[in-house]
C-alpha positions, 0 to 999 in steps of 0.5 A, spaced: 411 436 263 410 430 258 404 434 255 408 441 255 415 437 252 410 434 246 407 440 244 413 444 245 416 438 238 409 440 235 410 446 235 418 447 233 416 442 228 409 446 225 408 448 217 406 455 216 404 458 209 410 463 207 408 469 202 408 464 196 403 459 199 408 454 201 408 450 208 413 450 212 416 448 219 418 456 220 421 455 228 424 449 225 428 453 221 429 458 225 432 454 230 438 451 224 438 459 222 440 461 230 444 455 230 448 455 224 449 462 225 452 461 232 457 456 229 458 461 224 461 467 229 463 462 234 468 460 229 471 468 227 476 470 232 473 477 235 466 476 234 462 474 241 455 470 241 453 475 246 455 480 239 450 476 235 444 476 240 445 483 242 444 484 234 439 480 233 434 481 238 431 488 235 430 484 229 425 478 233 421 485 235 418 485 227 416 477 229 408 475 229 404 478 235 401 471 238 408 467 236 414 472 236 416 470 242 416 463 241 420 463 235 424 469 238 426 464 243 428 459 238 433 463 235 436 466 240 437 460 245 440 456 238 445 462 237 447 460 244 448 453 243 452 454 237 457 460 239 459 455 245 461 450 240 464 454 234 469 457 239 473 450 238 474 452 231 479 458 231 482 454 237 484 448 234 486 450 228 490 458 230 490 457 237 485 463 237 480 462 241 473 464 237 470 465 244 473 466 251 469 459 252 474 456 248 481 458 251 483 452 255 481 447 248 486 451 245 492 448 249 491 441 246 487 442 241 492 447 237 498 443 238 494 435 235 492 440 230 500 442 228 502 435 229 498 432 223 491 431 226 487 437 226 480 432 224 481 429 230 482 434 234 476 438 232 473 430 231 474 430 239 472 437 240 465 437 237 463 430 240 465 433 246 460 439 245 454 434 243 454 430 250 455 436 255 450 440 251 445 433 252 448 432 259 446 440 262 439 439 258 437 433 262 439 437 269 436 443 265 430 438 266 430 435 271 431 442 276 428 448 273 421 446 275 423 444 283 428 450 283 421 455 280 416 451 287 422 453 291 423 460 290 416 461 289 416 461 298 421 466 297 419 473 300 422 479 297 428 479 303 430 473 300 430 475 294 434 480 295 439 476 298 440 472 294 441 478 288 446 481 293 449 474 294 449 473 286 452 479 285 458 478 290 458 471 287 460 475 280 465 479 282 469 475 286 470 469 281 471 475 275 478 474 271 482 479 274 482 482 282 475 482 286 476 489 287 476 490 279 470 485 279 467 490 284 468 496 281 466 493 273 459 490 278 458 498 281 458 502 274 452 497 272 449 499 279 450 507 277 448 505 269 441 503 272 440 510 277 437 515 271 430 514 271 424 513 276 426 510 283 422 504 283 421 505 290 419 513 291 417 514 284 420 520 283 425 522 277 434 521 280 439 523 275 436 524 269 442 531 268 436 534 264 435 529 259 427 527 258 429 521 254 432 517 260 426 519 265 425 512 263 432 509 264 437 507 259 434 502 256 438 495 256 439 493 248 444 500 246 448 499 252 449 491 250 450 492 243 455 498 246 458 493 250 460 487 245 459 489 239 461 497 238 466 494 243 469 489 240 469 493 234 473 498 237 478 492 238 478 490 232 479 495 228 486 496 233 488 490 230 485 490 222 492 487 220 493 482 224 492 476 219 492 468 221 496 463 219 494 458 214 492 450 216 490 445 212 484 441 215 483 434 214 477 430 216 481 424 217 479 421 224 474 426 224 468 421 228 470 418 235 471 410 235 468 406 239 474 405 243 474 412 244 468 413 247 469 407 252 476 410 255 473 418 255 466 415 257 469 418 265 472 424 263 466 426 258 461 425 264 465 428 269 466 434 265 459 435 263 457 435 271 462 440 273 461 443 266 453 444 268 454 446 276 459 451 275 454 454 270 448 453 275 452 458 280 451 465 277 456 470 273 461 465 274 461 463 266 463 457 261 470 459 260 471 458 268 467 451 268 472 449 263 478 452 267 476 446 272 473 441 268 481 441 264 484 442 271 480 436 274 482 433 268 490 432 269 489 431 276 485 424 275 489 423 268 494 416 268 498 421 264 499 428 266 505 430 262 502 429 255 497 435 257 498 441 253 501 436 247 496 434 244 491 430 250 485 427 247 482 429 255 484 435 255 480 437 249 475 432 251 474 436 258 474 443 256 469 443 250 464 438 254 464 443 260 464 449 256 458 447 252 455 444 258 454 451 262 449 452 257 444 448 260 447 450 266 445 457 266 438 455 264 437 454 269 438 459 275 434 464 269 427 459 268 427 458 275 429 465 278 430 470 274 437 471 275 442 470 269 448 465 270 452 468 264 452 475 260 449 472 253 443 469 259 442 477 262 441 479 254 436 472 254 433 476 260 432 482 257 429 478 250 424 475 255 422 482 259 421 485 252 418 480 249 413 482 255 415 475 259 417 475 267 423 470 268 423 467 275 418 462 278 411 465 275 414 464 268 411 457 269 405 458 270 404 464 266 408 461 260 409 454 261 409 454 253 416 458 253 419 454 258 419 448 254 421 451 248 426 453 251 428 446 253 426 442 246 430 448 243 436 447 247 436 438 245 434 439 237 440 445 237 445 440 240 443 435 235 444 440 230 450 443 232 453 436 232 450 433 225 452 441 222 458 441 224 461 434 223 459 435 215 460 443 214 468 443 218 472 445 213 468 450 210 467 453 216 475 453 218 474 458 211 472 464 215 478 464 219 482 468 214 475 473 213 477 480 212 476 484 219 475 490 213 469 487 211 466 485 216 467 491 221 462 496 217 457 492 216 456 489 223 457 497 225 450 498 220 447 492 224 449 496 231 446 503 229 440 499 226 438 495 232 440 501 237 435 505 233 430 501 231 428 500 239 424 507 240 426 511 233 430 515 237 438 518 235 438 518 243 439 510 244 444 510 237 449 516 242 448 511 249 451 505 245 457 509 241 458 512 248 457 504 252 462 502 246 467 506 249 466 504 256 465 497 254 473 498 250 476 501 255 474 496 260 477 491 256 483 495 255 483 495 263 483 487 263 477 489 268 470 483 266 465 486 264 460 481 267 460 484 273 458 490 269 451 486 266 449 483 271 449 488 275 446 493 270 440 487 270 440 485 277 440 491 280 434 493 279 431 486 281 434 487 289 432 495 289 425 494 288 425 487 292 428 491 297 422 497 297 417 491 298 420 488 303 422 495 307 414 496 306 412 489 307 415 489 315 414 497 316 421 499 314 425 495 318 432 492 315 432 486 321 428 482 316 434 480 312 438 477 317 432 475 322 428 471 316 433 464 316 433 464 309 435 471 307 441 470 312 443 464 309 444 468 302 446 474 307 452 470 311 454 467 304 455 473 300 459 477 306 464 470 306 465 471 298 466 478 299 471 477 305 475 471 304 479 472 297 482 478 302 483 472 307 486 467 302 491 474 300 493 476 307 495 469 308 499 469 301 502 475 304 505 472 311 506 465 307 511 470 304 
């Protein structure tokens, strides 16, 4: 792994001519573009990380044959890290979060901000991103390897299993009821019917339509989903303009005295940060939810929560950041995505003609390290960018959605298009546009939606193989001991929020 980590700097930092001659450390640069960028979107109220990704990844097909992929994943996993982190901005200084990450940092952050100090609001907030980036990248490190051996003893019943058990997971810890989570999950699983079953091979809800024997293909339906959608919702609120803050840099860095007295809540944050990012679907935005609660239960002042508390920015800023290393995680080791921008990352890989799971390791290894070393020097970056470039970005803030709008539409048809040179593609992500709309509009998670659109097909084909592996019988899955651990699992997950109403309902 030491070899693979030096090659892995090696490369990031490596020269290569450009067209006039000149060398230069391109995957590097590629990393502080994704990063920058990340930030930049992050800090724009309306724009998503999973928006920016689901347009870039047409653009990284054009990338050198032998190392697009490499320098594909730079730029695609350092947009992940700073659309975590540019959330922060717009929720301290207007008290709309820029992501939905970034929700519960707006309940102090926004209110130090109004009492004088926004630089040490947004001081806190973004040192708080650095450690809990670090600390999810040395669990990042520390437990893909051993979760990839792991699953490798895991036959295609357990596999299946644990989808399913994925799924439930998803559905059940949405925002919203488990019955919407549930219904968001099964119009994935229906988006992935047309085109060739994978266990028969025959041709099932194509509606006469030759362009989908080989399914919907997964980049117009994400780019219809965020992006067409959030266009939608924006244009709906063209008018809305945000107040103006003047920001200060005063207090911008954290003293020594600070770092000692948040030292506890910073790694407790971190940890519950990178576990709830671990466990699949459940997203940053839940990990600082319970980063923030524990928080104020552990505080000596509780009552100065949601005025202006250092630990309560503190908390919720290095759990959401900390999800990102977190949901690494489960998609290096397993293939299974633990957050939507990670199902577009799956869908980068399996693109980029790379399996994610297991097998990745052994086929790839030189992947997953970059993974890992983008993720640390991105942090690093986020951190050193952010901290000199804060006022400007609080600049973008008041953009025009009037000249935005169009030119993210242009990207959207470009990116769908671009994919198999078919208008086909452009008319499926107008129509996930709408579908992804009205679902918001519906307060119903979207999720579940991609997970299920990414999953589904994983648990189908797992489940033909195992059908054909004991000679069709379906007792394996409860008779093999891991499979029915994950089956018992998923089955309380289903039941138990029903449970958790019934009592509620007799309580009454």
């Amino acid at each position: 792994m030491l070899d693979g980590f030096l090659a892995a700097f090696g490369y990031l930092f490596s020269l290569r001519s450009d067209l006039l001659g000149v060398p230069l450390p391109v995957p590097f640069l590629l990393m502080m573009l994704g990063t920058a960028l990340g930030i930049t979107v992050g800090a724009v109220p309306g724009l998503t990380g999973a928006m920016l990704i689901s347009l870039t990844l047409p653009l990284t097909f054009s990338m050198d044959y032998a190392t697009g992929h490499l320098d594909a994943l730079i730029l695609l996993v350092s947009m992940y890290v700073g659309s975590i982190s540019g959330g922060l901005i717009t929720a301290t200084l207007l008290k709309m979060p820029g992501t939905p990450a970034s929700i519960m940092t707006t309940l102090d952050g926004y209110p130090m901000a109004q009492s004088g100090k926004p630089g040490r609001a947004l001081g806190l907030g973004i040192s708080a991103s650095f450690v809990g980036g670090m600390v999810s990248w040395f669990f990042l490190v520390l437990l893909a390897a051993p979760m990839a051996k792991i699953s490798t003893k895991l036959g295609p019943y357990e596999f299946f299993s644990l989808v399913l058990m994925a799924m439930v997971l998803i559905a059940s810890v949405s925002s919203g009821s488990l019955i919407k989570g549930l219904f968001s999950g099964a119009l994935g699983i229906l988006a992935t019917m047309p085109g060739t079953a994978p266990s028969t091979g025959e041709l099932r809800m194509t509606l006469g339509f030759v362009e989908l024997n080989d399914g919907l293909k997964l980049l117009p339906v994400l780019i219809g989903l965020f992006a067409v959608g959030q266009v939608i919702t924006d244009i709906i609120q063209i008018d809305r303009k945000p107040e103006t803050v003047e920001v200060s840099r005063e207090g911008m860095l954290m003293s020594w005295a600070d770092w000692k007295r948040q030292l506890i809540n910073l790694l407790r944050s971190s940890f519950i940060g990178t576990w709830i990012g671990i466990l699949p679907g459940i997203g940053a935005n839940i990990g600082s939810v319970m980063a923030y609660s524990a928080a104020k239960n552990l505080s000596k002042e509780p009552e100065k929560f949601g005025d202006g508390a250092d630990e309560g920015i503190v908390a919720s800023e290095a759990a959401n950041n900390a999800t990102v290393g977190g949901a690494l995680i489960p998609l290096i080791a397993m293939g299974i995505p633990g957050s939507v921008i990670d199902a577009i990352l799956l869908g980068a890989l399996v693109i980029h003609g790379l399996q994610p799971g297991p097998l990745l390791f052994q086929s790839d290894p030189n992947a997953v390290c970059i993974i890992m070393v983008t993720m640390l020097v991105a942090n690093v970056f986020m951190f050193a960018f952010m901290v000199s470039t804060v006022g400007w970005l609080a600049e973008l803030m008041y953009v025009r959605r009037s000249y935005l709008i169009p030119a993210i539409l242009v990207f959207c048809v470009i990116g769908s298009y671009a994919l198999s040179n078919r208008m086909f593609d452009v008319w499926v992500m107008l129509a996930f546009g709408l579908i992804g709309f009205t679902l918001d509009r519906c307060k119903i998670p979207l999720a579940p939606f991609v997970i299920g659109l990414v999953l589904a097909p994983v648990a189908e084909e797992k489940l033909a193989s195992g059908l054909m592996l004991y000679g069709g019988s379906y007792l394996p899955i409860v008779t093999r001991k891991i499979s029915l651990a994950f089956f018992i699992v998923a089955a309380v997950l289903l039941v138990w929020p029903f449970i958790k109403a019934r009592k509620r309902q007799a309580a009454d």
